[in-house]
Every structure is written in structure tokens, then in C-alpha cells.
N, CA and C atoms as an extended XYZ file, in Angstrom:
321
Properties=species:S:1:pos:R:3:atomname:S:1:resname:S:1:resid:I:1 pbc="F F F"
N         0.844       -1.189        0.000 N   UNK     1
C         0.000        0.000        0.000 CA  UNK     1
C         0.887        1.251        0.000 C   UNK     1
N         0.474        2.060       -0.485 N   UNK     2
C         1.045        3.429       -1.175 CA  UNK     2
C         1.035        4.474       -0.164 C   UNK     2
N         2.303        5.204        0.930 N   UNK     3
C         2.015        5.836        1.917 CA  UNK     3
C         1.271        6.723        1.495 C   UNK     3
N         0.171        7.585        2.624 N   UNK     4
C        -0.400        8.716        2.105 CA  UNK     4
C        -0.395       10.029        2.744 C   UNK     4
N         0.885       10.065        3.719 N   UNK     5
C         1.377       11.245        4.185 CA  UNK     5
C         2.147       11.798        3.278 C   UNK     5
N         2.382       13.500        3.648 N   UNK     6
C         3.220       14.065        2.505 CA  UNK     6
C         4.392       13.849        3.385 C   UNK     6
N         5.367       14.109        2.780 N   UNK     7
C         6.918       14.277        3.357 CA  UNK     7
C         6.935       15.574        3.430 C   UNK     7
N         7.379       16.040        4.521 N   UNK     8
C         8.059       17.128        5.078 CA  UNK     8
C         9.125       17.531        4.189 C   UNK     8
N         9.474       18.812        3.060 N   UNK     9
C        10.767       18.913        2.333 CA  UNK     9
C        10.986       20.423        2.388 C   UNK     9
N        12.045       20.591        2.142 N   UNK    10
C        12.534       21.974        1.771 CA  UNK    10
C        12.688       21.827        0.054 C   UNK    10
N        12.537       23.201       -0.015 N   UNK    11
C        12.714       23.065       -1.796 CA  UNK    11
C        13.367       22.334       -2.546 C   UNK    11
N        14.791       22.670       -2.021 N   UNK    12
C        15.965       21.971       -2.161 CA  UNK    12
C        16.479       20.922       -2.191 C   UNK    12
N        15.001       19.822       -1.387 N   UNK    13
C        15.484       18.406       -0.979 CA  UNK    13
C        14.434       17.671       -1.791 C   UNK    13
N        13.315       18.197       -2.387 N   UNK    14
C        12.470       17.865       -3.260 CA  UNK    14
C        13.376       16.697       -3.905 C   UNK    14
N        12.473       15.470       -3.828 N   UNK    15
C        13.223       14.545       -5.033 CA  UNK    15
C        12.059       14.320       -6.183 C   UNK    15
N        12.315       13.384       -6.985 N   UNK    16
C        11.424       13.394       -8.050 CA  UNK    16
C        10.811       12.098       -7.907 C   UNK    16
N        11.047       11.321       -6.937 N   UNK    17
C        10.132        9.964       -6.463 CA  UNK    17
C         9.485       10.279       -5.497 C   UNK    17
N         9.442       11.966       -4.545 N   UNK    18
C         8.387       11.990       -4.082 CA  UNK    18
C         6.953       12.086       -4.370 C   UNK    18
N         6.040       11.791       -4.327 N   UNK    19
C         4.463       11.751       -4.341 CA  UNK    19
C         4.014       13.233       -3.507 C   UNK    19
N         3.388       12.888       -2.674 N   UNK    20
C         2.860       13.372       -2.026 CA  UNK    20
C         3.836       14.280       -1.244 C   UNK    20
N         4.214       15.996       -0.919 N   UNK    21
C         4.663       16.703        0.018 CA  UNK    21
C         3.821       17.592        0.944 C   UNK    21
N         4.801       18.279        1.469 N   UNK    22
C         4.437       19.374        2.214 CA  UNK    22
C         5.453       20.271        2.757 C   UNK    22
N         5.533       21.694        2.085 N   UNK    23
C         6.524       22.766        1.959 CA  UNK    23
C         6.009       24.203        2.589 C   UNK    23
N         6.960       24.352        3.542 N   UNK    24
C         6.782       25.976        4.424 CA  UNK    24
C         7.459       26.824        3.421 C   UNK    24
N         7.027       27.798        3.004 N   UNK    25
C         8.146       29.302        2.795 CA  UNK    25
C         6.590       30.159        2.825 C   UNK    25
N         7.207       31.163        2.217 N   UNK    26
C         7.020       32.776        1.630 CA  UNK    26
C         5.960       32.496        0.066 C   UNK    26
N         5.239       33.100        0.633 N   UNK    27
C         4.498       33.471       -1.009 CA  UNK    27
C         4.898       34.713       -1.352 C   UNK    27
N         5.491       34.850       -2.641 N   UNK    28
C         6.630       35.149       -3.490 CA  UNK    28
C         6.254       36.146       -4.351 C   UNK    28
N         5.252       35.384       -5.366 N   UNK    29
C         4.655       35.984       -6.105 CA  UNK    29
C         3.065       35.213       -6.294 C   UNK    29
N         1.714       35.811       -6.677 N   UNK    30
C         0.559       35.484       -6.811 CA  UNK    30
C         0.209       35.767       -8.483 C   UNK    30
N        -0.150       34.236       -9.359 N   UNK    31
C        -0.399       34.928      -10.756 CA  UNK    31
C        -2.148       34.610      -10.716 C   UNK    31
N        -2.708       35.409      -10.788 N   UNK    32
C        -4.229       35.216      -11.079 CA  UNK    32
C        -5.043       34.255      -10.673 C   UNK    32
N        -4.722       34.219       -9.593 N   UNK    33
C        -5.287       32.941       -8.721 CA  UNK    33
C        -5.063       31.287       -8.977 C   UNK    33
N        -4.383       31.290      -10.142 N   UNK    34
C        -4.068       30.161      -10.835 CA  UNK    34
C        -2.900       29.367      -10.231 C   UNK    34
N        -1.848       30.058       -9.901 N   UNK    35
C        -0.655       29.609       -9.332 CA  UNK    35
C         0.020       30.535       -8.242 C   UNK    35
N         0.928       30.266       -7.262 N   UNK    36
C         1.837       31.363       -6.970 CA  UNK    36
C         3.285       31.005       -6.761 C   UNK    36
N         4.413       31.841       -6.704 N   UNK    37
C         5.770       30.985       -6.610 CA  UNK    37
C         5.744       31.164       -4.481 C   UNK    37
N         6.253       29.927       -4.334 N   UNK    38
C         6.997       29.680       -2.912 CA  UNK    38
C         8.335       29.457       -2.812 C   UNK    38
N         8.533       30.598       -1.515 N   UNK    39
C        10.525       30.861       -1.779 CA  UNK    39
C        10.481       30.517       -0.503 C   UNK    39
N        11.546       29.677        0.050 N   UNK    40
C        11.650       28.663        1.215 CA  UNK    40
C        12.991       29.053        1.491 C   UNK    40
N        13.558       30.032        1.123 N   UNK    41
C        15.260       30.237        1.111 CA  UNK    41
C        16.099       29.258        0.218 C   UNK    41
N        15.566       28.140       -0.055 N   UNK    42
C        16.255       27.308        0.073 CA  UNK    42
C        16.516       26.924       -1.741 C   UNK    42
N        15.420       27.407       -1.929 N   UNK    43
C        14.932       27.745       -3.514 CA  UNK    43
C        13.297       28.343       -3.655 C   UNK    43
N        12.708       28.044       -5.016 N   UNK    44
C        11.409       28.611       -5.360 CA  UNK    44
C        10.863       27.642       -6.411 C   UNK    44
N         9.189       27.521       -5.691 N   UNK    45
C         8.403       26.633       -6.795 CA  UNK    45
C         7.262       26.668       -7.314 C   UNK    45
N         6.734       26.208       -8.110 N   UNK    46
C         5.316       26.740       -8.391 CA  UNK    46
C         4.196       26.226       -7.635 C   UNK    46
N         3.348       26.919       -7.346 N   UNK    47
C         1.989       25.821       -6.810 CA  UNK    47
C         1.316       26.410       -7.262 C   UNK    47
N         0.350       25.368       -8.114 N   UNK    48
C        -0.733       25.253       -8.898 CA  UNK    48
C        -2.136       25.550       -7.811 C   UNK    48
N        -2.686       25.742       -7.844 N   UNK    49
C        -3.979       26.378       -6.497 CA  UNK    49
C        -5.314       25.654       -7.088 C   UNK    49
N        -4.884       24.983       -8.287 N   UNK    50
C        -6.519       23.884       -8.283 CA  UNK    50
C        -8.204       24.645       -8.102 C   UNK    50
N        -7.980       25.437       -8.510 N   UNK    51
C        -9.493       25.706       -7.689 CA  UNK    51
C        -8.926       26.232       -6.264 C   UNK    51
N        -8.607       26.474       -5.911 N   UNK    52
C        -8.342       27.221       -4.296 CA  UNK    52
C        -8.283       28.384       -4.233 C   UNK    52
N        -9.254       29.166       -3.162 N   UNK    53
C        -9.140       30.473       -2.972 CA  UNK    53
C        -8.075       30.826       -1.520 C   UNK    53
N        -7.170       31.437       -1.633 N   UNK    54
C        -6.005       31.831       -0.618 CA  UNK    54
C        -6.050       33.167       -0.060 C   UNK    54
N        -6.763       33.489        0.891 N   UNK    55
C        -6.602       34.772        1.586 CA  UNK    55
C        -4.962       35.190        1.663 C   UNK    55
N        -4.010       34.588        0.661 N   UNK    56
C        -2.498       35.257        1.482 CA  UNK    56
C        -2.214       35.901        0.139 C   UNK    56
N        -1.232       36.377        0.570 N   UNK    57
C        -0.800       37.601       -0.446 CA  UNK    57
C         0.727       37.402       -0.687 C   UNK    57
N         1.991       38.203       -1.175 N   UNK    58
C         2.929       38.470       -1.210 CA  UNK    58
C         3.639       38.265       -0.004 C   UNK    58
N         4.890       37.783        0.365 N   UNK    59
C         5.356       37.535        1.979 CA  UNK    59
C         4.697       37.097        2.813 C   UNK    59
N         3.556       36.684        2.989 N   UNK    60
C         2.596       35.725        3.796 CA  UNK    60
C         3.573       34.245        4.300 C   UNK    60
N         3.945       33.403        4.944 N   UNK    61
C         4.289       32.451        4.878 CA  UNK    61
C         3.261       31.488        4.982 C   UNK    61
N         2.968       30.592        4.482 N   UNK    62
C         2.144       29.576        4.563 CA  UNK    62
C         3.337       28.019        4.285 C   UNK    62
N         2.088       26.807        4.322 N   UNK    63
C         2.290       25.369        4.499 CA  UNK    63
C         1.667       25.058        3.072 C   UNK    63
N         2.116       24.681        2.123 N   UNK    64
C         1.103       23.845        1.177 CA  UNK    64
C         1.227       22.257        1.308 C   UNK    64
N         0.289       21.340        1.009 N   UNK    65
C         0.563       20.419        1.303 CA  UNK    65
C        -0.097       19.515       -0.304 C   UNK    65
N         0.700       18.838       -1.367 N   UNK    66
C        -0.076       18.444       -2.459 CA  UNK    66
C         0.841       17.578       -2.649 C   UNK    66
N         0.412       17.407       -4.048 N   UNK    67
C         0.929       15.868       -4.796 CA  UNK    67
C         2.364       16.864       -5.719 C   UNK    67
N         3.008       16.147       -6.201 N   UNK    68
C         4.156       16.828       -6.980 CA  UNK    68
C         3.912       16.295       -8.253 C   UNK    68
N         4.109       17.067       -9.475 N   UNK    69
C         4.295       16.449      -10.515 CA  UNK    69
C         5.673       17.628      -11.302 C   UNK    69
N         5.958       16.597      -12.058 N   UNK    70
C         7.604       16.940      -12.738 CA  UNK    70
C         7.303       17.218      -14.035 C   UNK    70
N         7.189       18.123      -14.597 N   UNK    71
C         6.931       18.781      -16.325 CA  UNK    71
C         7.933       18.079      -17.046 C   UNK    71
N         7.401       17.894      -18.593 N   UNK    72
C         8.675       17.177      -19.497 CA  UNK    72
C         9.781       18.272      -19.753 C   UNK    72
N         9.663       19.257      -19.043 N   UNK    73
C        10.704       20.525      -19.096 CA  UNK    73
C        11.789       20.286      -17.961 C   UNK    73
N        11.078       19.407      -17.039 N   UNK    74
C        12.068       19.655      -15.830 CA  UNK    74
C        11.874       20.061      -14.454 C   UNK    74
N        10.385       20.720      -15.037 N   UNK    75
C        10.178       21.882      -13.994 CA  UNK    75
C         9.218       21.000      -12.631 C   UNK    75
N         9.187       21.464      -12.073 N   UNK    76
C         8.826       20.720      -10.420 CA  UNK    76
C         7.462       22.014       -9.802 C   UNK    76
N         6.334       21.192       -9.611 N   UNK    77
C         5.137       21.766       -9.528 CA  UNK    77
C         4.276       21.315       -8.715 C   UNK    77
N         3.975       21.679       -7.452 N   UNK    78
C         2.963       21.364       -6.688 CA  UNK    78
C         1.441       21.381       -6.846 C   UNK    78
N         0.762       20.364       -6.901 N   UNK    79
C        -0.752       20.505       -6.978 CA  UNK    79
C        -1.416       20.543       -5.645 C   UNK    79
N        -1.335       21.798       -5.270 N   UNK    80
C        -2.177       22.410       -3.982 CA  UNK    80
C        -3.232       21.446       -3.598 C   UNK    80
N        -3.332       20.725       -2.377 N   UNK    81
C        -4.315       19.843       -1.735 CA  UNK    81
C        -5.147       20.853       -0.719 C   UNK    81
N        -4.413       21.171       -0.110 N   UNK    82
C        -4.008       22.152        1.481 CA  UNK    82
C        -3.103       23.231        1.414 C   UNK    82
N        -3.690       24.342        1.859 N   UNK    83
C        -2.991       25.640        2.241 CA  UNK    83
C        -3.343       26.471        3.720 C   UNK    83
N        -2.077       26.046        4.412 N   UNK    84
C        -2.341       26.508        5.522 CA  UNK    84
C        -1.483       28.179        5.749 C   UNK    84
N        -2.103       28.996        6.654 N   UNK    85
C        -1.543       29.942        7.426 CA  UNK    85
C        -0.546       29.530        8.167 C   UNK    85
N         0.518       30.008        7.805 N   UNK    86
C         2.064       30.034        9.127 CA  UNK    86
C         2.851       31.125        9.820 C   UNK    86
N         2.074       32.384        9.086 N   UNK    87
C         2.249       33.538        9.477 CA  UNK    87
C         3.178       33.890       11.283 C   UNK    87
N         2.729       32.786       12.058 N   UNK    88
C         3.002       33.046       13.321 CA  UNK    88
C         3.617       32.183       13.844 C   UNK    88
N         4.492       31.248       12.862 N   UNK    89
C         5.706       30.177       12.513 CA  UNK    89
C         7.017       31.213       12.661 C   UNK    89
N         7.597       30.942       13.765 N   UNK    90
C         9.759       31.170       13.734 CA  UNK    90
C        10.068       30.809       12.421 C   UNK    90
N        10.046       31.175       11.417 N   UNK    91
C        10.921       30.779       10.107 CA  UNK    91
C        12.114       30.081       10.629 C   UNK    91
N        12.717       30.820       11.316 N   UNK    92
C        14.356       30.480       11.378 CA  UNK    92
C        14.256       29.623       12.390 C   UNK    92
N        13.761       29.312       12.907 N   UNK    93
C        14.064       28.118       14.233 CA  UNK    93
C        13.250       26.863       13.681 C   UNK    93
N        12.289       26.880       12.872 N   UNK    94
C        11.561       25.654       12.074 CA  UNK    94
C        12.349       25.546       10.804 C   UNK    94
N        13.590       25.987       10.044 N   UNK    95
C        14.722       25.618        9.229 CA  UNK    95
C        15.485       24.509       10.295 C   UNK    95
N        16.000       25.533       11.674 N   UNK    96
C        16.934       24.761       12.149 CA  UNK    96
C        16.438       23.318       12.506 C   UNK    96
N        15.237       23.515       12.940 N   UNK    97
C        14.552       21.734       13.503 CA  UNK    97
C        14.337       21.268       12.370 C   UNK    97
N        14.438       21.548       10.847 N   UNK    98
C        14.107       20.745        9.669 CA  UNK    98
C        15.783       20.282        9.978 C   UNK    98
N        16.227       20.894        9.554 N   UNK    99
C        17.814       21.018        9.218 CA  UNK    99
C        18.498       19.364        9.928 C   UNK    99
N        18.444       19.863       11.764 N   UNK   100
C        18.728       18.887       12.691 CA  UNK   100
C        18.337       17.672       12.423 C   UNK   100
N        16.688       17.083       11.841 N   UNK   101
C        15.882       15.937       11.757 CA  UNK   101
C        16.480       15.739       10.819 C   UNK   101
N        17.035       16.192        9.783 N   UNK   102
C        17.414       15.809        8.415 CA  UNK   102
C        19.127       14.824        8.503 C   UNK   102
N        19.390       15.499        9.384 N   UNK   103
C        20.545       15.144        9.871 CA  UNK   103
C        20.900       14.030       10.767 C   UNK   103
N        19.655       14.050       11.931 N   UNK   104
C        19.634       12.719       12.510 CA  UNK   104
C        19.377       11.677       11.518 C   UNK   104
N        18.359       11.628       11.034 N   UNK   105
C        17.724       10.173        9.767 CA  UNK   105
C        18.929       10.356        8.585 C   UNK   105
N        19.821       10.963        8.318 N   UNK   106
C        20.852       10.609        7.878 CA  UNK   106
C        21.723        9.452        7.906 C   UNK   106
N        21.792        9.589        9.686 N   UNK   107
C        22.827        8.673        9.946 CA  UNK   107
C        22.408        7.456       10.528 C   UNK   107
């Protein structure tokens, strides 16, 4: 059976056998309700918004949580399931506890 949690990733750690994620940053940019880019520091990606209406705007931080799909270009694209508010998320201290966990299951 096919897990059906997302994985926890930073932009950066995105692989292309993941399925299902779930990515904190910055909303970046907003194109016509259709998509917006998410900048995580770490890099920037698209999320597709499906039909979703998003009260956030520009610099908002939010959680998206969707399926990934990989364009025959290359390009790496989230299909918005879930969009949460994180606005009142430590950016920098929820890097470092990604960072640390990443590091323990390393070894």
C-alpha cells in the first residue's frame, strides 16, 4: 500500500520519487489565482492552487501540502491539496529543527 502522508521537504530536498509533500516558505509571487511561486530560502516553486481560494498575499508564509508532478521541461510543480496559514511560525528556528531531523535520519 502506497504511503499517504506528505513528506516534510525543503525546496531543495524535493526529489522526483516523491508523491505526495508538504513545503513551508514565503508566497513570493501570486499569478491570477491560478498559481503562486513559494521561496523557502532554500529555492522557489510553483503551486498550482486547483481551484483554491487563498486569503495570502505576497510575503505571507504559509504550508502547502499536495501531490508533486515533474513537467517534461524539468520543472517541479505542486498541486495544492491544502494551504495553511504560518504567518506566526519562527521561520528560522523551524529551518533549524528541519535542518537537525534531516541530519539525525541521515545517519
Amino acid at each position: 500500500m502506497e504511503n499517504q502522508f506528505a513528506k516534510q521537504r525543503i525546496i531543495n530536498d524535493i526529489q522526483s520519487e516523491d508523491l505526495k509533500i508538504q513545503v513551508t516558505g514565503y508566497v513570493k509571487e501570486v499569478k491570477n489565482n491560478d498559481y503562486i511561486i513559494l521561496d523557502d530560502k532554500s529555492g522557489q516553486i510553483k503551486v498550482a492552487l486547483n481551484d483554491l481560494e487563498i486569503p495570502f498575499g505576497e510575503k505571507d508564509l504559509i504550508n502547502v501540502i499536495g501531490e508533486l508532478q515533474i513537467k517534461t521541461s524539468g520543472e517541479k510543480v505542486i498541486m495544492a491539496q491544502i494551504i495553511q496559514d504560518m504567518n506566526t511560525l519562527n521561520f528560522k528556528y523551524y529551518r533549524k529543527l528541519y535542518d537537525l531531523k534531516k541530519e539525525l535520519l541521515e545517519k
